[in-house]
N, C-alpha and C positions, 0 to 999 in steps of 0.2 A: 504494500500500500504506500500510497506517497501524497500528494498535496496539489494546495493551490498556489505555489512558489514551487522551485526552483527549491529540491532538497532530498531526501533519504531516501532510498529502496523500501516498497514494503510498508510504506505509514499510513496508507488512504490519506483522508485529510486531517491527522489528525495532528503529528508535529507540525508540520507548516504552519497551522492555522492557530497551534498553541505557540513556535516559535514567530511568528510576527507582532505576538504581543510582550516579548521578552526583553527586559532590559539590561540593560552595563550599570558601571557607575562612573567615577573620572580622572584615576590620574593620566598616565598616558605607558603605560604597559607594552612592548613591544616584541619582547624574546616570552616566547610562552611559560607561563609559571609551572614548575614542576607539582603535581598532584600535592608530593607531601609539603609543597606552601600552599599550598588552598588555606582560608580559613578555617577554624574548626570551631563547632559549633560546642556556646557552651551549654550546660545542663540546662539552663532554662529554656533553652529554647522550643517552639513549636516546633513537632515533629509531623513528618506526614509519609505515606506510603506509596509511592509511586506503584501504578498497578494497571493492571487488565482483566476482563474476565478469564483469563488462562493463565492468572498470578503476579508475581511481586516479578517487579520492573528495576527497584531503588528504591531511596532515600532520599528526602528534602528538610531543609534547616529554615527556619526563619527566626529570627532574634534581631534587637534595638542594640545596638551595641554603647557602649559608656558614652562616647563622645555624640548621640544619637542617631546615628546611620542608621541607615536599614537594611542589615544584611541576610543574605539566602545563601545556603551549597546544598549544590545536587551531586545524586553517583547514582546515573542510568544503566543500564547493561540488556541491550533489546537486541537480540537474535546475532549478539558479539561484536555490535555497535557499542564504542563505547561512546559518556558524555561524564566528563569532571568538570564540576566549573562551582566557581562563586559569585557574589555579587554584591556589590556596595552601592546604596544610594545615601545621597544626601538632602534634604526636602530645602528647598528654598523657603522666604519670606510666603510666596504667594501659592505655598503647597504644592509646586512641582520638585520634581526630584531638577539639584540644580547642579548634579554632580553624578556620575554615573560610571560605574567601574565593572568589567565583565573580566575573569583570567579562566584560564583553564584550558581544556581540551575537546575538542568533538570529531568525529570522522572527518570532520573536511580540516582536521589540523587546529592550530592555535586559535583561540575562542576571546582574544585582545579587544575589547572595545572599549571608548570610551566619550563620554559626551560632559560638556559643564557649558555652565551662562558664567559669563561677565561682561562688564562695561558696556550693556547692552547687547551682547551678542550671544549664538549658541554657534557650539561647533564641536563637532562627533566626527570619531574615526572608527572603522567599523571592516572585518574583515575583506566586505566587498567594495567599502567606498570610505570616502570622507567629505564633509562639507563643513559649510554656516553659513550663517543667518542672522538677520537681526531678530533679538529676543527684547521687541518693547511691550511686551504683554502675555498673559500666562499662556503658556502651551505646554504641553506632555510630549517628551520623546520618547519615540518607542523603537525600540532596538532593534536590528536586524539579528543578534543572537541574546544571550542572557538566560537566563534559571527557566525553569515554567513559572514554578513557583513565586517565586519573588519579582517576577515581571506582572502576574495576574494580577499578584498580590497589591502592589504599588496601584495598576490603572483602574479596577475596580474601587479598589477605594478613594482614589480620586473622583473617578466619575460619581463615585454616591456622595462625595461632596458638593459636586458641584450644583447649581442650584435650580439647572436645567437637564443635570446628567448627560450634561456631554461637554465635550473639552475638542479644543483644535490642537491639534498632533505638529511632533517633529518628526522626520525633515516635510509632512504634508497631509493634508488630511483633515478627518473632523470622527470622532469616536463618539456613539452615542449609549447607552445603557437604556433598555428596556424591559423593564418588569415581565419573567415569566411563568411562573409559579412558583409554591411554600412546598414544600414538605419535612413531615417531622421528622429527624434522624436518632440517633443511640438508643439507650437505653436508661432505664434509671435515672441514677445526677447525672448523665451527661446526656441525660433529652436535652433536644432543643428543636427550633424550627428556623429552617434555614430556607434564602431563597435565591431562584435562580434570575440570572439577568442574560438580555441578551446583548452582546455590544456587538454593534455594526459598525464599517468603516476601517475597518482593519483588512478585509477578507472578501471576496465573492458571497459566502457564507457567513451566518450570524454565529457570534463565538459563544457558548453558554458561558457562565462562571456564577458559582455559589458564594453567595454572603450568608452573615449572620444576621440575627434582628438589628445588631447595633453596625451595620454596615461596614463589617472587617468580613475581612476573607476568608472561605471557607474551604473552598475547593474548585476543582474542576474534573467534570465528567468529560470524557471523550474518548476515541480508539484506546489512547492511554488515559488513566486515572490520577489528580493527585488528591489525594485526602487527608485529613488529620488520622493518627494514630488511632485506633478504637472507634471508627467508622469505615472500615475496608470492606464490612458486613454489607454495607448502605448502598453499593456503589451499584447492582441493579435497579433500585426502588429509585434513586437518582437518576440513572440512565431514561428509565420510562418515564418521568417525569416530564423531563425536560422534552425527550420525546415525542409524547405527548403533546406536551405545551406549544413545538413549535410547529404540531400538524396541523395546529388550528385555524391556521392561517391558508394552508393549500386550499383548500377550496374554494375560496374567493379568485384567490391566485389561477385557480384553472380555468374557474368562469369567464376570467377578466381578458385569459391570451389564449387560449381554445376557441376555435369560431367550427359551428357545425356548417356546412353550408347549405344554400337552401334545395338546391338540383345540382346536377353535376359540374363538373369543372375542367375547364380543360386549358394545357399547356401546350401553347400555338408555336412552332418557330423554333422549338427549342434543340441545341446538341443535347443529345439523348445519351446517356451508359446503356447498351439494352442488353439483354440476357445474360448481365454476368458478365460479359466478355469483350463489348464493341460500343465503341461511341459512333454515333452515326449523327448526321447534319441534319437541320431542319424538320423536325421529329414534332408531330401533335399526339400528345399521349393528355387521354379524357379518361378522368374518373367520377364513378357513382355509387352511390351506396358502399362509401369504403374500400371497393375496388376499381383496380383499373381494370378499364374496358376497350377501349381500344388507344393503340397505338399504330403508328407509320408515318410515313412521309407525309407532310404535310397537306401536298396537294392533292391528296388523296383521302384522308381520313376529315370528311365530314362534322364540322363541331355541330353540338345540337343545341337547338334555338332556343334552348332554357336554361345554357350552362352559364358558368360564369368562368370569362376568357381571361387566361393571366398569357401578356405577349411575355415571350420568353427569347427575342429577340438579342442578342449578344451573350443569352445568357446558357449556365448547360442545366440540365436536368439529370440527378443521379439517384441512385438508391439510398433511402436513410443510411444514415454510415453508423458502424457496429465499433464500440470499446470493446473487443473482447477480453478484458484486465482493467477494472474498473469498480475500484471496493468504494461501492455508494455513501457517502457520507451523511447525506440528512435528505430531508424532503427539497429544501433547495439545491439539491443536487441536481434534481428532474432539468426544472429550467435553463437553469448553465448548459448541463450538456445537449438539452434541444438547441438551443440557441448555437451552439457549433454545428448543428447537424446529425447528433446523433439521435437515433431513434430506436436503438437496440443496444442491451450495454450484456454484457455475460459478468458479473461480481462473484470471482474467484475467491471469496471468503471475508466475513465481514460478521457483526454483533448478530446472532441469526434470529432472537426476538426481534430484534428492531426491522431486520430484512422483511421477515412471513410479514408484520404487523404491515411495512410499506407496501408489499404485497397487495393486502385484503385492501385499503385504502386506493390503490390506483386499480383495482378491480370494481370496486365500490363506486370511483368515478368521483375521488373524494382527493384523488392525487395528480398533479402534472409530471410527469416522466415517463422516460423512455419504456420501454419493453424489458424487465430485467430477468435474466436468467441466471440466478444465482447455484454457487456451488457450496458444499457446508468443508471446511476446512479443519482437516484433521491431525493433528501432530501429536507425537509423545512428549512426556512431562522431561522437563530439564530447564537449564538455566536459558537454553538460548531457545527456547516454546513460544510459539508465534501468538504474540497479542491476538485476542481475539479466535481462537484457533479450540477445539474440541478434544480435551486432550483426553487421549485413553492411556490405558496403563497393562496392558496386553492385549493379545490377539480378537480376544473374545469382546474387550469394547469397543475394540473395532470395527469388528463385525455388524455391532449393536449399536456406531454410532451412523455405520451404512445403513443401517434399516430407518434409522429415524431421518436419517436424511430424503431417504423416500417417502416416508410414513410424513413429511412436511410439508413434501413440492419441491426440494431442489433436485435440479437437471443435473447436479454435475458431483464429483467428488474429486477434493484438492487435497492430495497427502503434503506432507513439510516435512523440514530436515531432519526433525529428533523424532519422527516418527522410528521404532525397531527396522531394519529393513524385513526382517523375516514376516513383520504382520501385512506387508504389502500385497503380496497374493494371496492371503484369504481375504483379504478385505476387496480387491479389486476384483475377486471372482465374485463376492457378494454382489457387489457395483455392477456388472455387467449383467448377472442373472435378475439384476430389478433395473437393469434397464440405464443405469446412470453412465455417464462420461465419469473417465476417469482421467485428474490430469496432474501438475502440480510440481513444487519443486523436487529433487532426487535426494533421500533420506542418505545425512552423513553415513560415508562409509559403502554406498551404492555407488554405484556409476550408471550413466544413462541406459546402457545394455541390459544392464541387470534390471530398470524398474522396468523396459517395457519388455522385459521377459516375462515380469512378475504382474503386465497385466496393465501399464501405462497405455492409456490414448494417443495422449498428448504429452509434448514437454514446456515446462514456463521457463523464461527466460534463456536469452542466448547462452548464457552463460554456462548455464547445468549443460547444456548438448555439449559444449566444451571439455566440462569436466570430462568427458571419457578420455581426453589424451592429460589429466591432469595427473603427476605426481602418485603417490598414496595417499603421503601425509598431506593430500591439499583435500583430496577425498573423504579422508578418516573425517575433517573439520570442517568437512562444505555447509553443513550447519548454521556456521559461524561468519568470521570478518572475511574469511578462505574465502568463499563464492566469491569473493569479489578479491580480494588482495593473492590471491592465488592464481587467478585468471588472466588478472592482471600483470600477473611478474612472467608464467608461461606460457601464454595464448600466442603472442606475437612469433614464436618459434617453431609452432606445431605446424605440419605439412599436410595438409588440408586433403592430398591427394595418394596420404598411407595410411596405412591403420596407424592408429585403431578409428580413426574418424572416418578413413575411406567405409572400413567392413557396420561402423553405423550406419554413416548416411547409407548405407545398400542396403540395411535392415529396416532402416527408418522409411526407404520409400517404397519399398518391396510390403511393406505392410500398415500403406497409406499413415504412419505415425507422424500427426500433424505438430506444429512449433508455431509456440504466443514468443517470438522472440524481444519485445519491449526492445527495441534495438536502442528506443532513445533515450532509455533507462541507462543503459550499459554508456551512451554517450555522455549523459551526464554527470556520470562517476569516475570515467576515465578520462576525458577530453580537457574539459577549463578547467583554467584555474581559477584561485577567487576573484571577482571582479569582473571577467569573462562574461557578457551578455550571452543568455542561453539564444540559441536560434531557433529551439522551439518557441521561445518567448516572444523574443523580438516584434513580432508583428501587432503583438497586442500593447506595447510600452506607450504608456499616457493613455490607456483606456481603462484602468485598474488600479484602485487602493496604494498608493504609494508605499505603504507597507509589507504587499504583497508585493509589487515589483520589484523590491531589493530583491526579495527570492532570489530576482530574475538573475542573478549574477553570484548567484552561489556556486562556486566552483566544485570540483567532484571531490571524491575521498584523496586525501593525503598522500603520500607517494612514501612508499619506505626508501629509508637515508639512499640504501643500495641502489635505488634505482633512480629515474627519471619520470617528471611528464610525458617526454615523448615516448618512454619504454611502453608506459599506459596509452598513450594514442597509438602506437603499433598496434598495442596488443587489441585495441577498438578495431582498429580498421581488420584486423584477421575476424572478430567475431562478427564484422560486418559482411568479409567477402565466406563468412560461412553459414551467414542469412543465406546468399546469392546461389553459392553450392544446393542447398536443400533446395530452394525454390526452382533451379535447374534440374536438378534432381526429380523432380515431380511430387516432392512434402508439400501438402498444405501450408500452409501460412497465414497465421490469421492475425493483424494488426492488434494490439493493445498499447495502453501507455504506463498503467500501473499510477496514472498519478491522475490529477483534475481533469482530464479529455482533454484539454489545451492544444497537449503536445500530438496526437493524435496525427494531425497534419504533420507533422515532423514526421514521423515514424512513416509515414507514405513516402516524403521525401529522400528520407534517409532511404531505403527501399530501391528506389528509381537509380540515387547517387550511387546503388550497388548494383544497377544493372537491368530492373525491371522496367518493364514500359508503363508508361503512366496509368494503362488501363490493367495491366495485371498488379500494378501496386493497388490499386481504386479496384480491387476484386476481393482483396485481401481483410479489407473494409467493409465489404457489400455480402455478395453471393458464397465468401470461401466461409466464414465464420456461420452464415447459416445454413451449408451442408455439414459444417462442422455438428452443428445440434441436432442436425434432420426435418429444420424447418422453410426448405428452401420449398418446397411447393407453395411454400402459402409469402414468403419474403424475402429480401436480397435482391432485386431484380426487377428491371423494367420490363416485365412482360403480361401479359392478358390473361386473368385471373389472381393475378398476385395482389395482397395488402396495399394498398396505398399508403406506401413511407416510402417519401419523396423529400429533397431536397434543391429546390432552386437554388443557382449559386452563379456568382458574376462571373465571367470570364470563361475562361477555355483548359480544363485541367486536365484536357489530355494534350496538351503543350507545358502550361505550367500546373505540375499537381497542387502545387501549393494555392492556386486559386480556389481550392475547395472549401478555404478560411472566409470564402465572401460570402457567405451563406443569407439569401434574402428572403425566402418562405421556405417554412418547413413544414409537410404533413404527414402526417399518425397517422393510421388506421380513417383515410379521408378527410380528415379534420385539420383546418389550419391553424398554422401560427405565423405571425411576423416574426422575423427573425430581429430585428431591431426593439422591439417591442420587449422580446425574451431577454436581451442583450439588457436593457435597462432594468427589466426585474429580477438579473442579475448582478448590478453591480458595476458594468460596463456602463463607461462615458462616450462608449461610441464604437463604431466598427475597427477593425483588424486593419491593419496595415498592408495593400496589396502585395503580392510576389510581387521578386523581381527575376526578372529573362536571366 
């Protein structure tokens, strides 16, 4: 899972959205502080539990230190990710923090930020950037790294000072806090009733955060947890809450950008994607009653004198486009990713109450979002056990947490690294005999040979398909920081045209075993450095939360001393041109991003830059992920009979693929949306930035 910035493997939206609210403090810190100077927290301080529902995460401190600072340290440890850091604020005259200090460590390296006002001025240095400003009036900087903790901590309780609950941000921005529900938490003396807030303006998405009655901080629900000590019980009865609280709103929200129409409709003039396969020129494709019904050449296919004509003139006309690696974050997830074009998402693993419940709600006709076909995510218990993930504890819950994954409605099953390997074939013969996909990362200590011997579909991530020429020792700990700093140090090396990766790829296409390769995942941990504009980003910068576009330039993971960034871009471009192999090969391929759908357009591009033609990249989006599930009769495809999820979009993307980011009408199951419309109800100041030739 990963986010709406520019950040980690693997988080959905849930670091991103918790690190754009994160603060520093101020001296100016440059060589990164070794762990054993971190501050250390003393006895009194508030404690809290860093967690998920599949366990402890870490530790968090908060404490008023003598001279009255306001300090936090955190010790994260999420699937061998690590995060040390501390954090020092100083509160100015006018209740902002006026001094800001962040030290420590995180996968993308030294974690040095710092921000402070004087003589009227503000100015922050921050791993991806530095600036200032004039400071003639109160505003809140919000960090581009910093604690969870102690960054919540700080804005929340600002904003519930403030006397309109909202405050103007550094370096941009405007943060507001809105009321979302009570609920009571502990037990005994430590009941109390705690309430949620939502702050906007940070995010695409609304950030929850829990106060107290007297308006201090309590916690934060999300993919990850942070809680006080002796509320770790609470953290479902939180989670649905909030939940809860913020579905209250879709409805309205559906009503308002959902248009049924009244008779048919038809798109005149348009370049067409048709079957899967071919863009064709000048194409009138009419839909009614939710299907299309006819398509063809223009001057030939008849519109009928009660539709309603959209010219499609300059523009092309494609298939709702599919996230297949897409861990749903909230109900405003739906919009965002329409508003890109997507109309079909597959969530590879994700809080699976919260999944069925968005389920029953956009069945209900009570939700806006796409089509989701979720999978339930299963992993063994251990230290590096995937957030959010179903942990069994032998073969036999295994089995039993396959059957409930069918007994629920998920289509798919997603094993993880600490899964035993040994429990992989009964559980994936279970999977198959009830009918589920079977896919997911390769359990430490397996190699890709071995899971689909044992019964794998599919494989997630480029990277895992690499591990089979990886090492042992990068195997024994694929788990871990390995998948990636293993791949990293020996991908660039391996000979793409011996074994052991010649004798997969011949196994893998000799038995259709398709690959979600996130290629632009893999870009973004190996490729930039910090400061580095992502170019899956790029086109959206100045249309998005300033908070969020520092993302934008979050560089990848760290580089160990031994090596280089360019070792790491080698070693990218090998797992790129072993996309291109598989896809030559005749593997499936099916597009994901693993993070906000943003990058989703990247991952096409990146695609094409290894070799595919714009329309077998734009298949890989459309028609390959819905033979992938068995739903291509009914979607994927411009042809007669099929669902109407459609996508209008400016330009020519089978010249430049990247024009598929101009997306101007989007429809569902025959039902419109503006895509500008979606754009604003999510958070966007305006359209995407056109390719360029």
């Amino acid at each position: 899972m990963r986010k709406y910035t520019v950040a980690l493997p693997g988080l959905g939206a849930v670091l991103p959205i918790l690190a754009a609210i994160l603060l520093p403090w101020a001296a100016t810190f440059e060589a990164q502080t070794p762990v054993d100077q971190l501050a250390k927290a003393p006895s009194g301080a508030q404690t809290f539990t860093i967690l998920s529902t599949s366990g402890t995460n870490g530790n968090a401190y908060i404490w008023t230190a003598a001279d009255s600072s306001r300090m936090s340290r955190e010790s994260i440890l999420l699937r061998g990710q690590v995060w040390e850091l501390d954090q020092k604020a100083e509160i100015g005259a006018d209740g902002m923090p006026s001094s800001l200090v962040v030290r420590g460590v995180t996968p993308q390296g030294n974690a040095a930020e710092t921000f402070q006002t004087a003589a009227g001025k503000a100015k922050w240095k921050s791993p991806v950037d530095a600036g200032e400003g004039p400071y003639t009036s109160s505003a809140f900087y919000v960090a581009q790294g910093g604690t969870f903790s102690g960054g919540a901590q700080l804005l929340i309780e600002a904003l519930l000072a403030s006397p309109d609950k909202s405050l103007p941000l550094l370096p941009g921005g405007r943060a507001r806090a809105e009321r979302l529900t009570q609920l009571s938490v502990g037990q005994g003396d430590a009941k109390k009733t705690v309430t949620a807030w939502a702050i906007t303006g940070l995010s695409p998405s609304p950030f929850p955060v829990w106060a107290t009655a007297e308006g201090k901080f309590f916690g934060v629900v999300s993919g990850l947890a942070v809680l006080p000590t002796g509320y770790e019980g609470d953290l479902k009865a939180l989670d649905k809450a909030q939940d809860d609280a913020l579905s209250e709103r879709s409805p309205a929200l559906l009503k308002a950008l959902l248009k049924t129409p009244s008779g048919p409709v038809a798109f005149t003039h348009v370049r067409a994607f048709l079957d899967g396969s071919r863009f064709a020129e000048d194409q009138t494709v009419v839909v009614d009653h939710g299907k299309i019904v006819k398509v063809g050449a223009s001057a030939a296919v008849p519109v009928p004198k009660d539709a309603q004509t959209i010219d499609g003139a300059g523009k092309t006309l494609v298939p709702g486009l599919w996230d297949s690696h897409q861990h749903v974050g909230d109900d405003s997830t739906g919009p965002f990713l329409l508003s890109l074009g997507i109309t079909s998402a597959r969530d590879p693993g994700n809080n699976n109450p919260l999944t069925l419940a968005r389920a029953q709600r956009r069945a209900k006709g009570e939700l806006l979002s796409p089509k989701v076909y979720p999978s339930m995510l299963i992993d063994g218990k251990g230290p590096n056990s995937a957030q959010l993930g179903t942990i069994v504890t032998s073969p036999e819950e295994a089995v039993a947490a396959v059957q409930k994954a069918k007994a629920d409605g998920f289509t798919g099953i997603k094993f993880y690294g600490t899964l035993n390997p040994a429990w992989v074939a009964p559980a994936a013969a279970e999977a198959h005999k009830l009918g589920l996909h079977v896919h997911g990362h390769v359990p430490a200590g397996m190699r890709p040979s071995e899971a689909i011997a044992s019964g794998y579909d599919e494989l997630t991530h480029i990277y895992f398909v690499m591990m089979e020429a990886m090492p042992d020792s990068v195997v024994a700990t694929s788990n871990g920081i390995n998948r990636f700093e293993g791949t990293g140090r020996y991908a660039k090396d391996v000979d793409l045209n011996a074994p052991p990766i010649k004798s997969l790829v011949a196994t893998m296409a000799a038995r259709k075993i398709a690959s979600d390769p996130t290629l632009v995942v893999a870009e973004s941990l190996f490729v930039p450095e910090n400061g580095d504009l992502s170019p899956a980003y790029a086109p959206y910068v100045g249309t998005l939360p300033p908070a969020t576009e520092r993302g934008f330039r979050q560089g990848g993971f760290a580089v160990p001393k031994d090596l280089t960034r360019d070792d790491y871009r080698k070693s990218f471009a090998k797992m790129s041109d072993l996309v291109a192999l598989l896809h030559k090969s005749g593997i499936p391929i099916v597009a994901g991003t693993d993070g906000s759908g943003l990058e989703l357009i990247r991952e096409l591009e990146l695609y094409v830059a290894a070799g595919f033609t714009p329309a077998e990249a734009l298949a890989t989006a459309t028609i390959a992920p819905a033979r992938l599930l068995n739903v291509d009769k009914s979607t994927g495809s411009i042809a007669i009979g099929q669902a109407a999820d459609l996508v209008l979009v400016e330009g020519d993307p089978s010249h430049r693929i990247g024009d598929l980011r101009n997306t101007r009408i989007v429809m569902m199951d025959g039902k419109l949306m503006d895509a500008d419309a979606l754009r604003t109800a999510s958070g966007f100041s305006g359209r995407p930035k056109p390719a360029v030739e």
